[in-house]
C-alpha positions as CSV (number, residue, x, y, z in Angstrom):
1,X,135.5,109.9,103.4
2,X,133.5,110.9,100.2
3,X,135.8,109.0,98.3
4,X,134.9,105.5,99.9
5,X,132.1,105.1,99.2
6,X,130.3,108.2,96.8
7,X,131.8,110.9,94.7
8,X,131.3,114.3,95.5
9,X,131.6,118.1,94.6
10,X,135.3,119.3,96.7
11,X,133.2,121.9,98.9
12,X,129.8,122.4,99.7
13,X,128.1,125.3,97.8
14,X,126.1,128.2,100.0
15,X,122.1,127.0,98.7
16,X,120.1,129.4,96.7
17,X,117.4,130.6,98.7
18,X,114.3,129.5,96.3
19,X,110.5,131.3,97.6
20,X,108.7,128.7,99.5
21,X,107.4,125.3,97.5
22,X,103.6,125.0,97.7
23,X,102.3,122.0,100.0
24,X,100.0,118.8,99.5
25,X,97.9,118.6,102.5
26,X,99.6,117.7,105.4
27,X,98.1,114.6,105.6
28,X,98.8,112.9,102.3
29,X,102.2,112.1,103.1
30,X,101.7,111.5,107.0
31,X,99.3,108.8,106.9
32,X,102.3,106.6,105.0
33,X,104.7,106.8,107.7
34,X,105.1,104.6,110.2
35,X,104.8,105.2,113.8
36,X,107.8,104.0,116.6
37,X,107.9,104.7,120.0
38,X,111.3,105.8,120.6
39,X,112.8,104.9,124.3
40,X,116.3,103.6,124.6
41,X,118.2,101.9,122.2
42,X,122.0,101.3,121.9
43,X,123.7,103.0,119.3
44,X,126.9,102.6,117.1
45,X,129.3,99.9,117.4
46,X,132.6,98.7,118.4
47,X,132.2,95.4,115.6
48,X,135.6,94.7,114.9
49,X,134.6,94.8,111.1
50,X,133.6,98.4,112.2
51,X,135.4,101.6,111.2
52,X,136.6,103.8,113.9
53,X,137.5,106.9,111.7
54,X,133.9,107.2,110.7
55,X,133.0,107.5,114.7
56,X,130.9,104.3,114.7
57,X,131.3,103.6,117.9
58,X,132.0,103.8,121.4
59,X,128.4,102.1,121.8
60,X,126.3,104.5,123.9
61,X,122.7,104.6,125.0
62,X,120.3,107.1,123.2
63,X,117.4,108.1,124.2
64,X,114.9,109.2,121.3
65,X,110.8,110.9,121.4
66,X,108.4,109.0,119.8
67,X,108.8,109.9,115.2
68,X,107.5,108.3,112.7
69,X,109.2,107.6,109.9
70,X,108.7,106.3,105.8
71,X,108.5,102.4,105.3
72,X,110.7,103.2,102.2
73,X,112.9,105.8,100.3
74,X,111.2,108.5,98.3
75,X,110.2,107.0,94.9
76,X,111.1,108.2,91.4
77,X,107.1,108.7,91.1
78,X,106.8,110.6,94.6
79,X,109.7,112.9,93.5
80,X,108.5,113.0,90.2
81,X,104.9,114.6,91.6
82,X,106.8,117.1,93.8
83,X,109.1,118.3,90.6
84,X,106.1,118.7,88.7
85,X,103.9,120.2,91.3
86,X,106.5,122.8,92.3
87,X,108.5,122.9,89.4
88,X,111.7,122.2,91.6
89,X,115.3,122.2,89.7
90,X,118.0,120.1,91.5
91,X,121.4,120.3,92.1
92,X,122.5,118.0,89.3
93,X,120.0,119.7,86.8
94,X,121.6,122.9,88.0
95,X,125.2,122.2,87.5
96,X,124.4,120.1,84.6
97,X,126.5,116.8,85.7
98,X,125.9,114.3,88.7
99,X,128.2,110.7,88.9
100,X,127.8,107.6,87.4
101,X,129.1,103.9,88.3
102,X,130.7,103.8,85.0
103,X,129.7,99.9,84.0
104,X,126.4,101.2,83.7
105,X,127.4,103.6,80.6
106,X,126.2,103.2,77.2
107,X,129.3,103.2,74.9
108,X,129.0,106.6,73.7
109,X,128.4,108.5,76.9
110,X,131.5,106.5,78.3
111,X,133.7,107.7,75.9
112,X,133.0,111.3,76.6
113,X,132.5,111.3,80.5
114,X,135.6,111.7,82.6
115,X,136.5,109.0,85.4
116,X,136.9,110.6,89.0
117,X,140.5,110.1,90.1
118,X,140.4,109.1,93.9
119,X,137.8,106.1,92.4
120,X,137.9,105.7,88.8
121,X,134.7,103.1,88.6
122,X,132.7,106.3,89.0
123,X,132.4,108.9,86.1
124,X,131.8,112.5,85.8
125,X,128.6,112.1,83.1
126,X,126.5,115.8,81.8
127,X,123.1,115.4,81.7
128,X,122.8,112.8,84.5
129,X,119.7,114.0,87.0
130,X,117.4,111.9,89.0
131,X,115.1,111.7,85.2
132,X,118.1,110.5,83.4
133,X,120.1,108.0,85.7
134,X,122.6,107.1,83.2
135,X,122.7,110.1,81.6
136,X,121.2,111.1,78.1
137,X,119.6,108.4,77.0
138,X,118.4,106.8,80.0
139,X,115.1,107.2,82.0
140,X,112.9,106.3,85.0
141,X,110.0,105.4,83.2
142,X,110.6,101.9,84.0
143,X,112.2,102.9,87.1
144,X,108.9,104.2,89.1
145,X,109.3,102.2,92.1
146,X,112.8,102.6,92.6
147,X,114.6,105.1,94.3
148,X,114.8,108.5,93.6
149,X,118.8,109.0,92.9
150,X,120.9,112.2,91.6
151,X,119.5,114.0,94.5
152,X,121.3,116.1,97.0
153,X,121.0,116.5,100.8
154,X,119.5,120.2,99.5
155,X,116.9,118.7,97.1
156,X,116.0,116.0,99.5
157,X,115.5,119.2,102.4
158,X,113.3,120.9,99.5
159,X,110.8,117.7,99.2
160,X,110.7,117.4,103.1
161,X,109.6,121.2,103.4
162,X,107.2,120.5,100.3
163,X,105.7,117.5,101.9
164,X,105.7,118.8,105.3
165,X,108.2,116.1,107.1
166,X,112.0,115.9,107.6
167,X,115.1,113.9,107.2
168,X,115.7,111.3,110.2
169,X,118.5,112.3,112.8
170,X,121.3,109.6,112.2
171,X,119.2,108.6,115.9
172,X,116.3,108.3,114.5
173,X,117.7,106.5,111.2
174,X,119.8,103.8,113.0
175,X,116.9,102.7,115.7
176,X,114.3,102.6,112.6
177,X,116.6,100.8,111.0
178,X,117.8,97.6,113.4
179,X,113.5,97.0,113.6
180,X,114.0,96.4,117.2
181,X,116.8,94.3,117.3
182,X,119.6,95.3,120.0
183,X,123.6,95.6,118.7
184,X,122.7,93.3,116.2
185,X,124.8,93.7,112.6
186,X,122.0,94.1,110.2
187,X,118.3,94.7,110.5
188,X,117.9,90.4,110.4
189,X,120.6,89.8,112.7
190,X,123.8,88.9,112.6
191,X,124.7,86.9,109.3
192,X,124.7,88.5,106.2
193,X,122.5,85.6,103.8
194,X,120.9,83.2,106.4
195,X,120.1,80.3,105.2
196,X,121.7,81.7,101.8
197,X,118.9,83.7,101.7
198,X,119.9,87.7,100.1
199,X,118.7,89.9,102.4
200,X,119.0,93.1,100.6
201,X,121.3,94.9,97.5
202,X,124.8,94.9,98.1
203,X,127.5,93.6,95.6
204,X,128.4,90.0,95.1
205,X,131.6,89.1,93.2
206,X,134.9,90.6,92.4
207,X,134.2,94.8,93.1
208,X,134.2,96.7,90.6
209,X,134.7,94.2,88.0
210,X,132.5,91.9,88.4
211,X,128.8,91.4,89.8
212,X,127.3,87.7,89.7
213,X,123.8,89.7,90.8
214,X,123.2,87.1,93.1
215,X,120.7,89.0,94.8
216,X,118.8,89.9,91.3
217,X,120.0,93.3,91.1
218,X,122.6,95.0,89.2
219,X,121.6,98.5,90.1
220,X,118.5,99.9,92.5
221,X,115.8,97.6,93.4
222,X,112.2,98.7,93.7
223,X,111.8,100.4,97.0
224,X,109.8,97.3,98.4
225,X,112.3,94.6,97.4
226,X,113.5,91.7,100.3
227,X,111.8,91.6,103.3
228,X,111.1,94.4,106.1
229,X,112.9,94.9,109.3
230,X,110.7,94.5,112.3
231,X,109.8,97.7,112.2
232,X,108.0,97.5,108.6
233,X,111.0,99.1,107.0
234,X,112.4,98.2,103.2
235,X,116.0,98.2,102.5
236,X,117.1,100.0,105.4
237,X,120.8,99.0,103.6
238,X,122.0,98.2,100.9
239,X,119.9,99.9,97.6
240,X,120.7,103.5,98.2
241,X,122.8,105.8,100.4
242,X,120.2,107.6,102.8
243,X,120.9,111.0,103.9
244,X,120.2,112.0,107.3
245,X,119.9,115.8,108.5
246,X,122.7,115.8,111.0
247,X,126.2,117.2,109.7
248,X,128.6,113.9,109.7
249,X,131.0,115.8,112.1
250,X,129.0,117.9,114.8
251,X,129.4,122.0,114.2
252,X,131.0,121.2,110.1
253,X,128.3,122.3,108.2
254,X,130.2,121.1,104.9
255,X,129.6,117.5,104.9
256,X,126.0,115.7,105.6
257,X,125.7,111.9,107.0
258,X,124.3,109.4,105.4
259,X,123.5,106.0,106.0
260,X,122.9,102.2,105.0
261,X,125.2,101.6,102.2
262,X,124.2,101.0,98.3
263,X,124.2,98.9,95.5
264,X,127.6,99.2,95.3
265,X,128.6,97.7,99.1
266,X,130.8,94.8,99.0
267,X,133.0,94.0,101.8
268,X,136.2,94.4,99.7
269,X,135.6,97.7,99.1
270,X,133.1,99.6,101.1
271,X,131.6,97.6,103.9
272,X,129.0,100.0,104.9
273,X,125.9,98.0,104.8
274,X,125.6,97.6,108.8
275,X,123.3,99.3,110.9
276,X,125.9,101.1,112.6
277,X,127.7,102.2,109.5
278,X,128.5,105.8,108.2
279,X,129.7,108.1,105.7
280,X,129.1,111.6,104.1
281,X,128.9,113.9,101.5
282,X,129.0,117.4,100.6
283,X,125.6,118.8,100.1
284,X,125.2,119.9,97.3
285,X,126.5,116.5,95.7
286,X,124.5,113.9,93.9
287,X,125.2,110.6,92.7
288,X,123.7,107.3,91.6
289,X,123.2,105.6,95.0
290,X,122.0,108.3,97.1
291,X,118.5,108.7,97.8
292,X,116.1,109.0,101.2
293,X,113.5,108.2,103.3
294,X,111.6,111.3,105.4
295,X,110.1,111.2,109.0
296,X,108.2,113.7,111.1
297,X,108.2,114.2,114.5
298,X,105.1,112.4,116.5
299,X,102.2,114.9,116.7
């Protein structure tokens, strides 16, 4: 599964146990989130353009508590104050590598990071973090709105303890993200560009050779980009891979869900930018189309 859609490290590392990160006061980040009121929604999917080895489906009825949830992903900037406050190292900056869609290269970091086997488009590149995107010589300076990326399901549990929220349930995640719409595709409906209108930031063209960036972007898109879901919510897919805090296979610890597709999606390749539509990760594994969005329970 990792190798659909993201790269990953070939088994999940035990986490360090780090002393507890001080906290901004609870709140700060609260009053940004957005408050739903649960009830009964109908989850997964049996679309025929729907993959049954990633346990969309069957359809079934869910019941969720009232959450409330982030309008958009965490921010370069947001991460950027919880780093600095708490002097947090990630995963990447630990092991010293994270992976790279290679097109996005410079010449000279091409030519000395490896392509992963299973899915050569993506390189093995030292010195790629969430700070360095690209590697050494890239930044996020004029990234701040963007996504965070290079971050693991472990960093992005380290933010949510900092900041005093959570990662979504897959539950929670997938109602936020169809804005009140029932069984319907995407977050709009039903057809992909209505009206030939780009709904969010997938891949257009021939994957992974070519990208006509019909919808403006080559890589992330400020966190704010195309228009919210009916619930208020950015980019629910397409942008970045969201990780969720449930384990992709209930009781296997080893491999985290996430959810609503990247950059990256095209529906040669990896269409996983539907509502219903999963995959997974190791843990401790970091790339650059994986971010997330937090929540928090209701009171």
């Amino acid at each position: 599964m990792p190798e659909c859609c993201t790269p990953g490290h070939a088994h999940a590392r035990v986490p360090v146990l780090a002393p507890p990160l001080p906290s901004p006061p609870p709140s700060r980040v609260a009053r940004q989130l957005l408050a739903l009121p649960g009830g009964h929604f109908l989850m997964g999917t049996d679309d025929p353009e729907g993959f049954p080895a990633d346990a969309e489906g069957p359809v079934r009825d869910v019941v969720l508590a009232p959450f409330r949830i982030a309008a958009t992903t965490v921010t370069n900037v947001q991460f950027a104050t919880f780093a600095k406050t708490t002097g947090y190292v990630t995963d990447a900056e630990r092991f010293g590598f994270s992976f790279v869609f290679g097109a996005f290269l410079r010449e000279e970091v091409a030519a000395v990071s490896p392509s992963v086997a299973a899915v050569p488009w993506w390189r093995t590149v030292e010195g790629a973090d969430w700070r360095h995107p690209e590697g050494p010589g890239s930044h996020v300076t004029d990234r701040q709105n963007h996504p965070v990326v290079h971050v693991s399901w472990h960093d992005a549990q380290a933010y949510c303890a900092w900041s005093g929220t959570r990662l979504p349930t897959e539950a929670e995640w997938e109602y936020a993200a169809r804005g009140g719409l029932e069984q319907r595709r995407y977050p709009w409906g039903d057809e992909l560009t209505p009206g030939g209108r780009h709904m969010c930031n997938i891949w257009q063209g021939d994957f992974p050779g070519l990208n006509i960036l019909d919808d403006g972007y080559a890589g992330t898109a400020p966190v704010k980009s195309f228009r919210p879901n009916g619930f208020g919510l950015h980019n629910t897919v397409g942008n970045v891979w969201e990780w969720c805090a449930d384990a992709f296979t209930p009781g296997d610890e080893t491999s985290r869900a996430m959810r609503g597709g990247s950059y990256l999606c095209h529906d040669s390749y990896c269409n996983r930018y539907r509502v219903a539509a999963r995959s997974s990760n190791t843990p401790d594994s970091s790339t650059g189309n994986i971010g997330f969005r937090v929540a928090a329970d209701a009171t």
